[in-house]
MDAnalysis code that builds the backbone (N, CA, C; Angstrom):
import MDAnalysis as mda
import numpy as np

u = mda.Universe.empty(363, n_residues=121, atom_resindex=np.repeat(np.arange(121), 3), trajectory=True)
u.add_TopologyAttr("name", ["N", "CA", "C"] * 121)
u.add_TopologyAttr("resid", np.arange(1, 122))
u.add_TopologyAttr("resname", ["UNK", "UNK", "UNK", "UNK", "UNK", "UNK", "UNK", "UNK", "UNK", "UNK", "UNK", "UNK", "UNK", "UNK", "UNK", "UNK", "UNK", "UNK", "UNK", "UNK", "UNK", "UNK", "UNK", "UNK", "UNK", "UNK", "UNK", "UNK", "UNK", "UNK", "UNK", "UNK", "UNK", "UNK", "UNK", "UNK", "UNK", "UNK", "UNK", "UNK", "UNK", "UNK", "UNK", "UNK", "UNK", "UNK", "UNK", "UNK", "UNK", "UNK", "UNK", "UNK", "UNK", "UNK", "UNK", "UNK", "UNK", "UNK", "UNK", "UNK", "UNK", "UNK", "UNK", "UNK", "UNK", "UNK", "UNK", "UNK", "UNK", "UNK", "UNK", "UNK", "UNK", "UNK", "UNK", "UNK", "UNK", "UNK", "UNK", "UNK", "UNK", "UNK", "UNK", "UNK", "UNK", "UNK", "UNK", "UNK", "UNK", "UNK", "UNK", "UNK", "UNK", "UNK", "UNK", "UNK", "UNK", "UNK", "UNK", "UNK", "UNK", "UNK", "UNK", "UNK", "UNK", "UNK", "UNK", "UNK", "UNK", "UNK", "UNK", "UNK", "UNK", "UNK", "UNK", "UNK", "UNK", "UNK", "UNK", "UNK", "UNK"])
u.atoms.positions = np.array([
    [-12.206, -15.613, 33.665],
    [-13.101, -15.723, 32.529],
    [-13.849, -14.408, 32.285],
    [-14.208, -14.082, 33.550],
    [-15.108, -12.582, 32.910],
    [-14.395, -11.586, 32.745],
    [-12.949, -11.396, 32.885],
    [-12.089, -10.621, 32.591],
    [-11.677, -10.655, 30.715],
    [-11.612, -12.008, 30.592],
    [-11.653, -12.254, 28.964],
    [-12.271, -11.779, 28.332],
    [-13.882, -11.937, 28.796],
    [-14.978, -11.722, 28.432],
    [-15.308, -9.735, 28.494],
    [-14.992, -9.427, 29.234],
    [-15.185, -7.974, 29.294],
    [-13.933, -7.168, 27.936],
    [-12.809, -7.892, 28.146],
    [-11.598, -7.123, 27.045],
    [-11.783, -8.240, 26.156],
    [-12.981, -8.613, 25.651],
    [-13.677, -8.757, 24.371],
    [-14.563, -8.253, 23.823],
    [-15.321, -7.794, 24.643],
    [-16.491, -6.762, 24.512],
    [-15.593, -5.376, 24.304],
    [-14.736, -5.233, 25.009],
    [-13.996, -3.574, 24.975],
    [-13.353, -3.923, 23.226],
    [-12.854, -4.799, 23.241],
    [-12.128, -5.160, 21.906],
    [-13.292, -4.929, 20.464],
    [-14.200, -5.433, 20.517],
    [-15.253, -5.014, 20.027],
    [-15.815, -4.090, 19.546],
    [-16.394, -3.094, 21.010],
    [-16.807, -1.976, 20.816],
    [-15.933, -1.096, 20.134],
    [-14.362, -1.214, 20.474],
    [-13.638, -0.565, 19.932],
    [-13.218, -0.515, 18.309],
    [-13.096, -2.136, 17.912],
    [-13.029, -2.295, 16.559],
    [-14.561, -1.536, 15.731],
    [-15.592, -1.737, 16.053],
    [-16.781, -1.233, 15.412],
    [-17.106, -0.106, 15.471],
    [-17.049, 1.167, 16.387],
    [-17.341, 2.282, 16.552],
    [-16.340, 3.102, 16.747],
    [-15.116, 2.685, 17.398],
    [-14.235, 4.081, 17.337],
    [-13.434, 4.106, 15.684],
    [-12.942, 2.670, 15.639],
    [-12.067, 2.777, 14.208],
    [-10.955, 4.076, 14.291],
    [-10.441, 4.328, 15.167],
    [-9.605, 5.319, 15.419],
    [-7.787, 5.240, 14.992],
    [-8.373, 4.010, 14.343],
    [-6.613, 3.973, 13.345],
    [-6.747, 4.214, 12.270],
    [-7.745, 4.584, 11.819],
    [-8.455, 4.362, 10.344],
    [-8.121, 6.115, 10.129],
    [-8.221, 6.959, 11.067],
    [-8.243, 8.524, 10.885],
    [-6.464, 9.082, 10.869],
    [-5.871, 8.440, 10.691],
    [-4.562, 8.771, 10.304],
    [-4.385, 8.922, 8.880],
    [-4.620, 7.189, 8.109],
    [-4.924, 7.255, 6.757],
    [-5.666, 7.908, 6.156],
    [-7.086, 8.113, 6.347],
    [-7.892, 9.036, 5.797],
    [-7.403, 10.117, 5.974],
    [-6.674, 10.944, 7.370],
    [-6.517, 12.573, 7.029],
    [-5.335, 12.589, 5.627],
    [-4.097, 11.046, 5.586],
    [-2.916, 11.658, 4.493],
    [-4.393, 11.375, 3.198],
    [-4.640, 10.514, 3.154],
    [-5.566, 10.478, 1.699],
    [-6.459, 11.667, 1.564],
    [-6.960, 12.567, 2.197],
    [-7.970, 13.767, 2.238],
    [-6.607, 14.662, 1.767],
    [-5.908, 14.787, 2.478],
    [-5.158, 15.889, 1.804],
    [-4.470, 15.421, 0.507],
    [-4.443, 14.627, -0.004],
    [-3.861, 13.795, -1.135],
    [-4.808, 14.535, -2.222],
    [-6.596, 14.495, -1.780],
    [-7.434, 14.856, -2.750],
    [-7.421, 16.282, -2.735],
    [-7.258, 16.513, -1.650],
    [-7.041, 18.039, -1.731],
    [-5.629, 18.924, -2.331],
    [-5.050, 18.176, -2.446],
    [-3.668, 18.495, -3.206],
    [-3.935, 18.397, -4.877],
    [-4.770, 16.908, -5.179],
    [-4.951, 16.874, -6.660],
    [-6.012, 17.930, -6.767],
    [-6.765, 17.777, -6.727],
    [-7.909, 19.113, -6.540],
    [-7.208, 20.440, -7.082],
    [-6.295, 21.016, -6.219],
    [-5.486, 21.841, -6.420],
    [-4.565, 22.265, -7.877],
    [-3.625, 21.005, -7.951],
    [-3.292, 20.501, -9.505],
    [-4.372, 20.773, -10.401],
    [-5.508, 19.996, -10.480],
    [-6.377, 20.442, -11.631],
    [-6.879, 21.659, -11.906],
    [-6.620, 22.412, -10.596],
    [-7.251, 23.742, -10.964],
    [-5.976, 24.604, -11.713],
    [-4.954, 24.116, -11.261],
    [-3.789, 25.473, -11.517],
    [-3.439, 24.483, -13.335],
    [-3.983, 22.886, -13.630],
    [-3.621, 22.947, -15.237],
    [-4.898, 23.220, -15.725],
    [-6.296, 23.359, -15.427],
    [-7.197, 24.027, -16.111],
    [-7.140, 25.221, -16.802],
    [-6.728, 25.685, -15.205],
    [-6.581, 27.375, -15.411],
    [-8.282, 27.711, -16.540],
    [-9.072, 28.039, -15.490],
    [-10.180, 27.795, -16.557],
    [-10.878, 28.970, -15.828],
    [-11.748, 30.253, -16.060],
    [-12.045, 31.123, -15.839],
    [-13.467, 30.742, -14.321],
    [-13.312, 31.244, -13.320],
    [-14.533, 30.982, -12.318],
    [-14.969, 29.758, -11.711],
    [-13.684, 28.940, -12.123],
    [-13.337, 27.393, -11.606],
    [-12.808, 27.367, -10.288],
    [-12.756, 28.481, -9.931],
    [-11.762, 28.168, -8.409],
    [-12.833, 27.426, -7.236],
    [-13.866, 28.008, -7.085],
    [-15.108, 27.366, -6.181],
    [-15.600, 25.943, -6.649],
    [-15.358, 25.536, -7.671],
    [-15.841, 24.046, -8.108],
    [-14.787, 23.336, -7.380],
    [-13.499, 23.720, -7.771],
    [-12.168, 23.091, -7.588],
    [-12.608, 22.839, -5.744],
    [-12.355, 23.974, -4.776],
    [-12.591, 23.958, -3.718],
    [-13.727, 23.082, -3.549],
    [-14.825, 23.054, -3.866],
    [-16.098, 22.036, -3.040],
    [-15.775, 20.590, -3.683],
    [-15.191, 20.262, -4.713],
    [-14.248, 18.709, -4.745],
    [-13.519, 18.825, -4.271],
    [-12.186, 18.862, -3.959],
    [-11.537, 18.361, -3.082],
    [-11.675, 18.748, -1.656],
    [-13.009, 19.018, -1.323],
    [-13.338, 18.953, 0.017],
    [-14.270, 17.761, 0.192],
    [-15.390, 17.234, -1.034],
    [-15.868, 16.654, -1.163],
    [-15.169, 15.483, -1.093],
    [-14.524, 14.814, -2.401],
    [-13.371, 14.048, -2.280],
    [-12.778, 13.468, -0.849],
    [-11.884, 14.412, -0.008],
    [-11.507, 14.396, 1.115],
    [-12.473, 14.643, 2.215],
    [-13.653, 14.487, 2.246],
    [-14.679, 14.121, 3.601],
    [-15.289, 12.644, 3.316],
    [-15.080, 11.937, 1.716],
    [-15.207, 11.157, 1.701],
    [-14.578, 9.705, 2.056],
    [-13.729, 10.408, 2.427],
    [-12.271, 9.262, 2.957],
    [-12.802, 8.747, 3.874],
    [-13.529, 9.664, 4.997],
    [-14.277, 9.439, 6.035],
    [-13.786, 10.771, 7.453],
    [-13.979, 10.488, 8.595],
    [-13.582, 11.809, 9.327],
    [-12.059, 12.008, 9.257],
    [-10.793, 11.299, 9.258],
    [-10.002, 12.014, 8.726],
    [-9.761, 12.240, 7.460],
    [-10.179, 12.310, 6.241],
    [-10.122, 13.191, 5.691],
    [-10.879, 14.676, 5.723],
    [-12.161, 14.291, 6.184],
    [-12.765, 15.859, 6.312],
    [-12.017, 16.444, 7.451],
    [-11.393, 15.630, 8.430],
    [-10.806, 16.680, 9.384],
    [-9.263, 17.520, 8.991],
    [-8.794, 16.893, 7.591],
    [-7.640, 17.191, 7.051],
    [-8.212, 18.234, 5.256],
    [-9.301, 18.416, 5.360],
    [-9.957, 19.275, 4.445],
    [-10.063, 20.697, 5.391],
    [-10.583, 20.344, 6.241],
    [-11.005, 21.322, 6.673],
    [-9.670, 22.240, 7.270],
    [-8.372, 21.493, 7.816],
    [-7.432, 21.991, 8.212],
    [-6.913, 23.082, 6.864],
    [-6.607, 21.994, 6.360],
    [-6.149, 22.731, 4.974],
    [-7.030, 24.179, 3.650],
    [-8.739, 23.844, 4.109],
    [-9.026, 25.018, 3.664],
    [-9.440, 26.202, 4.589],
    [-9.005, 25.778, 5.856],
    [-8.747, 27.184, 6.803],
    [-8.137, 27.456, 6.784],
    [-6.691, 27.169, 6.740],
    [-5.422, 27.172, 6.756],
    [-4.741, 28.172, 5.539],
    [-5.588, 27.726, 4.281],
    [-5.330, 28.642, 3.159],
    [-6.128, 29.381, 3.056],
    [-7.483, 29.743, 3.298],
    [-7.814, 31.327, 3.319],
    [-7.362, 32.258, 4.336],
    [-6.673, 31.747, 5.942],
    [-6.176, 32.450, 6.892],
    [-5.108, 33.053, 5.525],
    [-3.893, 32.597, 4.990],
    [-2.935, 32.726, 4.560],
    [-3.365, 33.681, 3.199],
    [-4.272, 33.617, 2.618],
    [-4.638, 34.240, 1.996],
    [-5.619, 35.970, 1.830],
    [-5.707, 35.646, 3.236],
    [-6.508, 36.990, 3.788],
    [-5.557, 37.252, 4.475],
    [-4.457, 36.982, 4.653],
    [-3.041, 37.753, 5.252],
    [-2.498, 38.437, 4.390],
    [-2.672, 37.789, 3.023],
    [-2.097, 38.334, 1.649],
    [-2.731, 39.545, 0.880],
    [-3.975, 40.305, 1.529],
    [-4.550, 40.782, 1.040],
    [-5.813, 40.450, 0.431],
    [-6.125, 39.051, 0.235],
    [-7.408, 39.023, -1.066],
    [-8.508, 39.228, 0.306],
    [-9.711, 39.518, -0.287],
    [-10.832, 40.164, 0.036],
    [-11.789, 39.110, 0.878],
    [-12.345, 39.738, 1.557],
    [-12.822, 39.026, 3.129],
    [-13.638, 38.139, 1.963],
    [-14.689, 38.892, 0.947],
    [-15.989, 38.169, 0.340],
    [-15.108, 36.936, -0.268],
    [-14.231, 37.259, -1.024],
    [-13.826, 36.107, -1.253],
    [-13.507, 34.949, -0.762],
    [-13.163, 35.309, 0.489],
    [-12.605, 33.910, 1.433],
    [-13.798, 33.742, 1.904],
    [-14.984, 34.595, 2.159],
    [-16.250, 33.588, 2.678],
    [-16.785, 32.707, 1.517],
    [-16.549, 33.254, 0.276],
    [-17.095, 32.686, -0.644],
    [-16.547, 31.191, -0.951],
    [-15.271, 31.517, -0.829],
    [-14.421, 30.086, -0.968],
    [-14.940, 29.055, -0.003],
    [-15.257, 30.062, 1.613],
    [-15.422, 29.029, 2.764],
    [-16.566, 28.243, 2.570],
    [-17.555, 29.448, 1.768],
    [-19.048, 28.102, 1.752],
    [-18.420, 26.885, 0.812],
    [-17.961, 27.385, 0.075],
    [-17.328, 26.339, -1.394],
    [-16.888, 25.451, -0.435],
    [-15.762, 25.237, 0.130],
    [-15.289, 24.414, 1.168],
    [-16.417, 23.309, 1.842],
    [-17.172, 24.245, 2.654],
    [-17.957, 23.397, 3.667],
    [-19.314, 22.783, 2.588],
    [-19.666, 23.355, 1.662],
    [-20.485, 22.284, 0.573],
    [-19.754, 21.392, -0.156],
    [-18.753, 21.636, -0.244],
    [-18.491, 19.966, -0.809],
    [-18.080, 19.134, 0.573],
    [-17.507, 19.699, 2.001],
    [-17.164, 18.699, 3.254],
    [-18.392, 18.040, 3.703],
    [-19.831, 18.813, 3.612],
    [-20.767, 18.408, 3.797],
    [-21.721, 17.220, 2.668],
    [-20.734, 16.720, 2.141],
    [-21.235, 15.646, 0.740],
    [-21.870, 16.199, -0.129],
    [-22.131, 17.251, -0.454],
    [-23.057, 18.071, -1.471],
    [-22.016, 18.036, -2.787],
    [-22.843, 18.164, -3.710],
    [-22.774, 18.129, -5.265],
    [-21.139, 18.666, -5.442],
    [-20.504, 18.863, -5.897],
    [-19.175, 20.132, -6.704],
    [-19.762, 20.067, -7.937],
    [-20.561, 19.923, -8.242],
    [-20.291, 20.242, -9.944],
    [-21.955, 21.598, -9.667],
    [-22.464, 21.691, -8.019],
    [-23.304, 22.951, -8.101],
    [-22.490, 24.336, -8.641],
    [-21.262, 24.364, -8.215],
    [-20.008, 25.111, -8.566],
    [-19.273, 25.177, -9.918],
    [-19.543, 24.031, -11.156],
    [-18.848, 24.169, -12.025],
    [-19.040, 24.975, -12.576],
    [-18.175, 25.589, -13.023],
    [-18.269, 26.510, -14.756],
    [-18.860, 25.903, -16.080],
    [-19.363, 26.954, -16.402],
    [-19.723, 26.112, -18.119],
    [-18.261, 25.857, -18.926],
    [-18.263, 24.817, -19.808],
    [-16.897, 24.963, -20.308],
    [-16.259, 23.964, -19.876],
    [-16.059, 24.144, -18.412],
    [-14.865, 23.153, -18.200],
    [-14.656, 21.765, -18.737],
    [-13.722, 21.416, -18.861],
    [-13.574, 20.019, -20.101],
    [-14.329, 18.588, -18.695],
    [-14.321, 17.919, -19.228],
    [-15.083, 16.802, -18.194],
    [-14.244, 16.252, -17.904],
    [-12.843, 16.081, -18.248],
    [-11.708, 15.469, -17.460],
    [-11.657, 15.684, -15.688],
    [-12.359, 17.250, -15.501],
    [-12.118, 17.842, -14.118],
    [-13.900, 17.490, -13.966],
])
């Protein structure tokens, strides 16, 4: 009986606080937002939109819950490494990186928008 009783309590604790099946789905859905994210920026094509674009779909994808922010964050390190391999400029990739970590950190994206942009994005 207290063996039941203990891998019910473990059963428990586990369903309520780890939720550790739940971070598979959230990282494919975080990168899902971070992929559309992406899309809207390259059909905007809208002048000084690139940092809005970045702090939503980081935003977006931390909202999934920790795997998605842990699949945001892969993916926007991942592309400024690749991009500061390519040449573009250190300021820029820090600039992008705050963009990144203010929208992973639940903060606004539209502190980042451009004037202009249509409200579809």
């Amino acid at each position: 009986m207290k063996l039941l009783l203990a891998g019910l309590v473990l059963l428990l604790i586990v369903e309520t606080e780890a939720q550790f099946y739940k971070f598979p789905v959230e990282a494919v859905q975080g990168a899902w937002d971070m992929a559309q994210a992406y899309r809207d920026m390259r059909e905007a094509n809208w002048k000084n939109s690139d940092k809005y674009f970045h702090a939503r779909g980081n935003f977006e994808a931390a909202e999934r819950g920790a795997g998605g922010r842990w699949a945001a964050e892969v993916i926007s390190d991942t592309r400024e490494w690749v991009q500061g391999k390519m040449g573009h400029g250190a300021e820029d990739t820090a600039a992008d990186q705050e963009a990144n970590r203010w929208g992973r950190d639940g903060n606004d994206p539209n502190h980042y928008r451009p004037k202009g942009l249509a409200d579809k994005y």
